[in-house]
Steps between C-alpha positions, in 0.01 A plus 500: 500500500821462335463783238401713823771423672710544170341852449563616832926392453480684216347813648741470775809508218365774395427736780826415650708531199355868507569539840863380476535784231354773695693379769822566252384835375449606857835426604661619201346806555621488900762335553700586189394884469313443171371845377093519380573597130219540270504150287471439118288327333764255428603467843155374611486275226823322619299514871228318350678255321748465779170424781327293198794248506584477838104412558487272220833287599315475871151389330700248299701376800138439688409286232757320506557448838087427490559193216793393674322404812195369353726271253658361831168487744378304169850253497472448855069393479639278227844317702333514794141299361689292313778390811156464734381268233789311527488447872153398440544180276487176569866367434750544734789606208259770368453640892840535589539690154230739628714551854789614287278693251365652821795625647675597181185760451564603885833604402436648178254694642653684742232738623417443849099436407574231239762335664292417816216395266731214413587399839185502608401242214806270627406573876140381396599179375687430798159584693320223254386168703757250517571156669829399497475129496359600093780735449713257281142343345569471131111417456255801400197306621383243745175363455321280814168354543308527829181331632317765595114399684502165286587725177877477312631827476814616292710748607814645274751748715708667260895593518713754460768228321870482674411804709776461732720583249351820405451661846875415549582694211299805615650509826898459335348790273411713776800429704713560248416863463426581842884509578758738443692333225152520262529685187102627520419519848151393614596616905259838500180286414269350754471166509167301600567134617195477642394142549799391294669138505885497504697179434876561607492841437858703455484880561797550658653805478139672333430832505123581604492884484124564412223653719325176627664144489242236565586121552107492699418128589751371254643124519888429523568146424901383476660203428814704488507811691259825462736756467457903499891513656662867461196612386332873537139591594504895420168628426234622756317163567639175498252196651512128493208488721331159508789343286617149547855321456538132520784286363868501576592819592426891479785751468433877591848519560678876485216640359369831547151647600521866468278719343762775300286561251235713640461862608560629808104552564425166431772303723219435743287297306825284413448130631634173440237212564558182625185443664330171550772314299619114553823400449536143509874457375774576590538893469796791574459891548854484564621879475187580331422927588148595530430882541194761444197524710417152577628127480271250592523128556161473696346196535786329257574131565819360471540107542777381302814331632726848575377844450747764513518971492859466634691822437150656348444860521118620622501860467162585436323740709245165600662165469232218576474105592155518697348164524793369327566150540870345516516108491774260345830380606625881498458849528730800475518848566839545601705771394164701346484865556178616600518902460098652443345690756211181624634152471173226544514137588189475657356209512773342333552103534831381553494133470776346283747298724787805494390862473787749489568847569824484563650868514253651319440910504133472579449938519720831507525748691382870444697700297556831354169599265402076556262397747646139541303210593199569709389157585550147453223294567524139593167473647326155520778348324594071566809408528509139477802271433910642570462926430799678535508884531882481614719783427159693349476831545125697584538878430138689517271686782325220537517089489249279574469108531216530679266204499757298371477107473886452598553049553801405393831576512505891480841706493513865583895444572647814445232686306532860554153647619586880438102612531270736726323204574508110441211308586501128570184556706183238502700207314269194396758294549860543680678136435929526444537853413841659621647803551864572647320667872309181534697404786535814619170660465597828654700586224210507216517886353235683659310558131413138499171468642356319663698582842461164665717291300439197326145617357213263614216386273131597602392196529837391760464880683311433852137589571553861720165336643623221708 
């Protein structure tokens, strides 16, 4: 196959190196007014001789070019077996080794191909089982004996030796050149944490600019903080669906969702994915910005102490927290900018002791060659505990809190309900909600629905029968 291939570079050198020089003769004779003369026979000898080198120097650059790239295809095989041996031995000193080895052929080898090969191998170690409590486990083997149905049976578990200690280093190694000050950037690969384990990981201020950016049912444990502060989510999918984060704290703080590095035909297949995740720290989207097609938060769970997207730009065309679930000491919204054209809390639990809103831009208005924000759904949504929408403001055709479970103490103080419609109709519950007409009932806007003012819950509304 190679000499084929070799053979047909050559024949390509060689029929274009003729072409180039009829292209010359042609516009010599054109372009330059070259008269048709009658050559010698020394003149076509200096033709020959002329077209003879020119092929010949092309042949020989082929060949070169040919050995060149199989001398480095055959250095890569030979760094890149012997780093992935490295990462495969049983002490910890040789391992870490092997991380370094691994990135230092990742940035020799610069072509795109190559380079992901060797993230892919780190990635895939992160993916390896591990249990944490065995992390710093200096032992390589543990050997235990079982009764099993009257017979002893021994069982030996082996260990990856001081493994802790390695995964760090990966994830330093990765972060490192994932942000703008690198000297060999690794931003334009994808990265697959599939499954992964993170202890205290630091990517702040990374760089993920790759197609697909997968942290899939991966496990954030912190006895510090979990940090991807300042940091930017550019490619065309970015999902932590299913991922955990325990421990202290979780910082998303400032960073940016927003998918810049796609083409314009793809921008509706952009998503960022937090589906199904728990957060059970502490955690901040403080001025986070999430654009494309879709955000989504659905079914997420957040129960640690304060969770906070103050001042946090949604600007996707879908932003999401269906069958979300708020609990905790506190929640906060206020400030956020919520800008797509369909805005979704449906179903949405609201349950930590103070949910705010407080003068958040929940919608926009049409505008010139925009659409602005068709709906905003918070259909079947619970508000439970002290929620305050005061000073919010609701900008779309249409808002809806139907079937809402409001029992609590419920603000609408001053929110500004600029819609078509806005529909408090068939609550489930209607316990200490307020609104600034409440004592005056005849001045509720006429788009708030329903007409006879405070809504009643089906099961409260009287039988038309008796």
């Amino acid at each position: 196959m190679r000499r084929s291939a070799l053979l047909l570079s050559v024949l390509t050198a060689v029929f274009g190196g003729l072409a180039i020089a009829a292209l010359t003769w042609w516009l010599l004779w054109v372009l330059l007014g070259a008269e048709a003369e009658t050559p010698n026979q020394l003149d076509l000898t200096k033709i020959a001789l002329a077209v003879t080198a020119g092929v010949g120097g092309a042949v020989a650059l082929v060949v070169a070019y040919r050995r060149q790239r199989d001398l480095e295809r055959g250095r890569f095989a030979e760094l890149f077996g012997a780093a992935a041996g490295q990462l495969g031995a049983t002490d910890v000193a040789v391992r870490i080794a092997g991380v370094y080895a691994m990135a230092g052929v990742a940035d020799e080898f610069s072509a795109p191909g190559r380079r992901q090969q060797c993230v892919d191998v780190l990635c895939g170690y992160l993916r390896l089982p591990y249990v944490p409590n065995e992390g710093a486990n200096h032992l390589v083997s543990r050997t235990e004996r079982l009764d099993e149905d009257g017979a002893g049976v021994e069982r030996t578990y082996q260990y990856r030796q001081n493994d802790r200690q390695v995964r760090d280093t990966i994830v330093r190694v990765m972060a490192e050149h994932l942000r703008y000050s690198a000297e060999y950037s690794w931003s334009t690969c994808d990265f697959d944490f599939t499954d992964a384990v993170f202890e205290n990981a630091d990517f702040r201020y990374a760089v993920f600019a790759g197609r697909n950016t997968r942290f899939v049912d991966a496990t954030f444990l912190a006895t510090r903080t979990t940090t991807f502060e300042g940091a930017r989510f550019l490619g065309k999918r970015v999902t932590f669906r299913g991922a955990t984060f325990r421990g202290r704290a979780t910082s998303f703080q400032r960073a940016v969702f927003r998918p810049t590095r796609v083409g314009r035909s793809e921008r509706g297949g952009t998503a960022t994915t937090f589906a199904d995740v728990t957060f059970a720290s502490l955690v901040t989207f403080d001025a986070a910005v999430f654009a494309g097609a879709r955000t989504t938060f659905e079914r997420a769970t957040f129960t640690g102490d304060r969770t906070t997207f103050a001042e946090a730009t949604f600007a996707a065309a879908l932003t999401s927290f269906g069958a979300a679930l708020f609990d905790g000491d506190r929640t906060s919204f206020a400030g956020a900018q919520f800008t797509g054209s369909r805005i979704a809390f449906t179903g949405t639990r609201l349950y930590s002791q103070g949910t705010s809103f407080d003068g958040t831009g929940l919608g926009v208005r049409p505008r010139w060659r925009t659409g602005g924000t068709q709906e905003i759904d918070f259909t079947d949504a619970e508000y439970h505990g002290a929620v305050s929408f005061a000073d919010a403001v609701f900008e779309a055709r249409t808002v809806l809190f139907t079937g809402g479970d409001f029992f609590g103490e419920i603000s609408f103080r001053r929110a500004g309900l600029h819609a078509r419609e806005v529909s408090f109709d068939r609550p489930k519950a209607w316990v200490g909600t307020q609104f600034d007409w409440d004592d005056t009932p005849a001045a509720k806007p006429d788009n708030v629905t329903p007409a006879a003012w405070p809504p009643i819950p089906p099961e409260r509304q009287p039988d038309s029968s008796d």
